[in-house]
Each structure stands twice: as structure tokens, then as C-alpha cells.
N, C-alpha and C positions, 0 to 999 in steps of 0.2 A: 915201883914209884907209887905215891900215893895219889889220892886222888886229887887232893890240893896241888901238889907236884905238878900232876899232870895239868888242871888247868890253868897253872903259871905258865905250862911249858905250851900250850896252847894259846893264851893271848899273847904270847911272844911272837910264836909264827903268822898268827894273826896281822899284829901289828907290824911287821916286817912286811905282811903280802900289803897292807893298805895302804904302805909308806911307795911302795912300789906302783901301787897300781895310782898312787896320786901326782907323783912325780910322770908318766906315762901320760896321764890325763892332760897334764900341767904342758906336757911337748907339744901334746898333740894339737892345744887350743893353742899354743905361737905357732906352729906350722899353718893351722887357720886361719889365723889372723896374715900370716906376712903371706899367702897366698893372694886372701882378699886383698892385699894393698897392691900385690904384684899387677892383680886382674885390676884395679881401678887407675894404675898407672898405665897399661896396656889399652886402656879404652874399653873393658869389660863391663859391662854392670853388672850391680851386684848380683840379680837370677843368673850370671852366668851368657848371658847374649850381650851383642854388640851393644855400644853404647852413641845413642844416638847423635850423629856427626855430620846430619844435615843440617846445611848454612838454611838462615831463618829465609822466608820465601822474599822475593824482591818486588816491586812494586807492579799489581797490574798493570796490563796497556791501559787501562782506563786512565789508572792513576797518572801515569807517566804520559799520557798525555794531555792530562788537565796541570801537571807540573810544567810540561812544556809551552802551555799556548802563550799566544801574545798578548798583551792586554790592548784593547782598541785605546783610540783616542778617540775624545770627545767633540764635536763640531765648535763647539767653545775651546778646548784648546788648543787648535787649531787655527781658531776664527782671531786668537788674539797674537798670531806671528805677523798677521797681515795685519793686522791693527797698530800695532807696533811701529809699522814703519810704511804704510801705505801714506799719509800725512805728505813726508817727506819724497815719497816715489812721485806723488800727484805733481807736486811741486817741479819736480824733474818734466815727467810728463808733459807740463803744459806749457811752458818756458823752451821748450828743445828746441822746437822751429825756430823762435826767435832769438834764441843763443847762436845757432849755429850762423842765421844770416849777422850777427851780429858778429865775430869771428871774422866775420870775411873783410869788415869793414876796421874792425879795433886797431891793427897796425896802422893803418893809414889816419887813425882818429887822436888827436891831441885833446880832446878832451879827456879828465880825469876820471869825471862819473861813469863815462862810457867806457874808460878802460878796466874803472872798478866794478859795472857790470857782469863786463866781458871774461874777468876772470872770478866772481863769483861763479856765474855758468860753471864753467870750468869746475870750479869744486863742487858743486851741487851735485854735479855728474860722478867725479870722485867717489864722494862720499857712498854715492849709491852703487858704484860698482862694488863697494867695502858691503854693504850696511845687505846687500841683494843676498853676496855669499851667505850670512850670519843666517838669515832668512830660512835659506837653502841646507842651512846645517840643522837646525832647530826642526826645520817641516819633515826633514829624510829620517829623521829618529823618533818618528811615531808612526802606528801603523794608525790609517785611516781608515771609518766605518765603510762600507763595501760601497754606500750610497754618495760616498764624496772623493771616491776613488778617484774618475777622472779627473774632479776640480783641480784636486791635487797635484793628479799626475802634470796636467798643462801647466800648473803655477810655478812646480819643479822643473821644469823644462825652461823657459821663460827666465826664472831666476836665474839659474844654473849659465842661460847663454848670456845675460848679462854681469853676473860674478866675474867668469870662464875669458871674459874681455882681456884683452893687453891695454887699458886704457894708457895708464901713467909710460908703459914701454914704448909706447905706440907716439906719445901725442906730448908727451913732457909731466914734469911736476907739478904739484897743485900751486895756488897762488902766481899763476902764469897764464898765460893767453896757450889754449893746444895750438903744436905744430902746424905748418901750412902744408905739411908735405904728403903726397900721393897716401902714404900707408895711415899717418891720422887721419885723413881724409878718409879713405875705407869703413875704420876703426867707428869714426863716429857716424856715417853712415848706416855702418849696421847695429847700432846699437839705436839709432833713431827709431830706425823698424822695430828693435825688440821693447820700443818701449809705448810702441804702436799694443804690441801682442800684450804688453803689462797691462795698459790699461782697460784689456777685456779682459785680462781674468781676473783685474780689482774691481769690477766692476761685478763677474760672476759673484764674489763673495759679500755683496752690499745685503743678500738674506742671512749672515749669520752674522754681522756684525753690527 
């Protein structure tokens, strides 16, 4: 064979081993490649270690307790549920004694004025058993500065046993003269007294109002 011969028969084999070894190369970078996807589906990172799978950090105590605190109320907002409806308590307040001797007398009184009186009282008191609760919802859904704590705690007490009344079951319906009998009797008894304790604690809050 010549020498030409020979290196035709030479880049042949040549080209046969290159065609080989590129095909080889060509397997071996898909075997890399769908390894690497296998490891990034498995949770791998790419150097080959875990892939990091810790939950993000959760809120300091600090935080989560400045997320949780209460927010104070203000001596002003507070100062204006009493404002709201002291007006009308006063009025109650002052008139009680002489509603109640009045009452004693209304049946037996044929006068008009005095019957229409005697069952104004009547509703005045109504209303304030209505008007006391509201009070008592509104002052219990705020948390008070530590310095008006007590005020509060006494004026929620106070409302509450005046709300907490059976008035109307007790004594009849508005626009009537109350019952004569032993248990209205009680009824408005004790609510005389709590309106004894109202007027010191409307009284306590004449500096914020």
C-alpha cells in the first residue's frame, strides 16, 4: 500500500474512533445532566449536600409579644361613656326619692298631672336600666390606664347591678305606674341604693370630664 493509501486508510480510522468517542462524550453529559435533575428533585443541591429545608425563623418573644399587647385606653375615652349618659343618670338620681313616695300615692290620685308624673318616673328608671347596660358594654371593651383601674372597676360594678335589674319583670311595662307588689317593691328598693353608689362614682369622674 502506498503511502497515500495508507493515510486515507488512516483518517478513516481516525474518524471512526472520533465519531465514537463523541457519541460517548454526548451519553455521558445526559447521564449528568438527568442525574443533576434527579438530585434537585430529591432535595440535593447542586455541590452535592442537602438542600436547605429549614422553615424561615418565626417571630421573637420580643416580637410576639409586642404583637400580642393590649392597647390602653385613654382617660378621654373613657371619660366620654360617662359623658354620654350621665345627663340622663343625674336626672334618675335626683327625682328617685320622690318618684318612689310618689308611686305610693298615684293609684289613689285622680289627678292627670300626677299620674303623668308618676309614670314618667317610671320610664326614666326604664330607660336607665337599658341606657346603664350599653355603658357597661362599651367601658368592659377597653383595657384602662393602670391609674383609673379602680375608677373603672367600681363604675363597672355599679352599672352592671343596675343593668343586671329584673326592672320591667319585676314591676310591669313602661308608660304605667310599677307594680304595688312585695317583689317590685324589693326591685325598686334596691336599685335606689345602687343609684345612691352611681352617684359617687359620677361624681369620682367630674376630673376627666
Amino acid at each position: 500500500m502506498g503511502v497515500g493509501g495508507y493515510d486515507e486508510a488512516r483518517r478513516a480510522d481516525l474518524r471512526a474512533g472520533y465519531g465514537s468517542a463523541v457519541k460517548w462524550v454526548t451519553k455521558a453529559q445526559g447521564l449528568v445532566v438527568a442525574a443533576a435533575l434527579v438530585a434537585g428533585c430529591s432535595g440535593e443541591s447542586s455541590d452535592g449536600g442537602e438542600a436547605d429545608s429549614t422553615p424561615s425563623a418565626s417571630a421573637s418573644p420580643q416580637e410576639q409579644e409586642t404583637t400580642d399587647e393590649v392597647e390602653t385606653a385613654t382617660p378621654e375615652q373613657l371619660a366620654s361613656i360617662i359623658a354620654g349618659g350621665q345627663s340622663d343618670w343625674r336626672a334618675v338620681i335626683d327625682t328617685a326619692s320622690g318618684c318612689r313616695l310618689l308611686w305610693t300615692t298615684a293609684y289613689r290620685n285622680t289627678d292627670p298631672a300626677v299620674d303623668l308624673e308618676a309614670k314618667s318616673c317610671y320610664m326614666r328608671e326604664i330607660v336607665l336600666n337599658s341606657t346603664s347596660g350599653d355603658a357597661l358594654y362599651e367601658m368592659e371593651a377597653l383595657t384602662p390606664p393602670e391609674s383609673m383601674e379602680d375608677l373603672v372597676s367600681e363604675t363597672e360594678a355599679v352599672l352592671r347591678e343596675i343593668s343586671t335589674a329584673d326592672l320591667e319583670p319585676d314591676c310591669g311595662p313602661p308608660l304605667e305606674l310599677p307594680a304595688t307588689s312585695t317583689r317590685c317593691n324589693q326591685t325598686l328598693g334596691e336599685l335606689y341604693v345602687a343609684y345612691l353608689d352611681l352617684e359617687e362614682a359620677l361624681d369620682s369622674w367630674t376630673p376627666y370630664l
